[in-house]
C-alpha positions in Angstrom: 10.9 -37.1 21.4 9.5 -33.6 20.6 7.7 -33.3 23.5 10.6 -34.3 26.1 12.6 -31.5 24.0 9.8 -29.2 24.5 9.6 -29.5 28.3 13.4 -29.7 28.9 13.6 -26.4 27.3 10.7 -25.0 29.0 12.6 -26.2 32.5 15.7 -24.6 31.2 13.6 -21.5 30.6 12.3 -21.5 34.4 15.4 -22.6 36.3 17.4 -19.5 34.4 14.4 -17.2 35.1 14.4 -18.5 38.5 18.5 -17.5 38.8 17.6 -14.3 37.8 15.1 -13.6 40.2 17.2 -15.3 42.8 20.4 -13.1 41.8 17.6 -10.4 42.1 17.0 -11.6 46.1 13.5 -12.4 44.8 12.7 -16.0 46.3 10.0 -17.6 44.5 9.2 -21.4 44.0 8.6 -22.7 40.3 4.6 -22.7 40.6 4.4 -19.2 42.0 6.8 -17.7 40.0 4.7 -19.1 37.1 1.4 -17.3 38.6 3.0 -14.5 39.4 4.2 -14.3 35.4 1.1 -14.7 34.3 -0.9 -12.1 36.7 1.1 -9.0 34.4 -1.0 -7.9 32.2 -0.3 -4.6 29.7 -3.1 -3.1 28.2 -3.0 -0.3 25.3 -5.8 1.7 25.0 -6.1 3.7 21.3 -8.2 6.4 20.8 -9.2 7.7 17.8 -8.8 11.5 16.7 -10.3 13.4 14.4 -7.3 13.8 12.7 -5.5 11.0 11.0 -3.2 10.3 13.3 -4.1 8.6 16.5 -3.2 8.7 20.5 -2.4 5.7 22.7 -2.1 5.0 26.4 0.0 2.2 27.7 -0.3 0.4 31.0 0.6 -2.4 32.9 -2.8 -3.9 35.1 -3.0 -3.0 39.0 -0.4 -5.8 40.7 0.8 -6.5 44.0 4.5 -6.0 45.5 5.4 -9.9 43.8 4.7 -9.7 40.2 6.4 -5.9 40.5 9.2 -7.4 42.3 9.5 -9.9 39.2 9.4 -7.2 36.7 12.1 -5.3 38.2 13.8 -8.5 39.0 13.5 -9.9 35.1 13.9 -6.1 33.3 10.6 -6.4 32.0 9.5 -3.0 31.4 12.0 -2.8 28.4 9.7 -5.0 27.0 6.4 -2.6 26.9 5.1 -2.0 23.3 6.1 1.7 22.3 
């Protein structure tokens, strides 16, 4: 019973992410939307000073025109670790 739970919430999850990219006029089908989910990446890079405090750069991998289309779509960049 868990596991039917489980996946009926994961497919509520996709069909209202699919909505949203739809609303967004960005037409994807369940499987690629998927991939193109799980092709962002963010990276953080710290570097070290000499001082006790420390610098960080923050950036999203190189991605096509999809997966950018999908964090436009979705309002993912309000999501990027500060």
């Amino acid at each position: 019973m868990r596991v039917r739970a489980l996946l009926r919430e994961a497919l509520l999850l996709l069909s209202l992410l699919r909505r949203k990219l739809g609303e967004a006029r960005v037409r994807l089908s369940f499987a690629r939307m998927v991939e193109r989910l799980a092709d962002i990446r963010e990276v953080t890079v710290l570097f070290r000073e000499a001082e006790a405090s420390s610098s960080r750069a923050l950036s999203v991998s190189e991605i096509d025109a999809e997966p950018q289309k999908v964090i436009d779509a979705l309002d993912l960049a309000r999501l990027r670790t500060r």
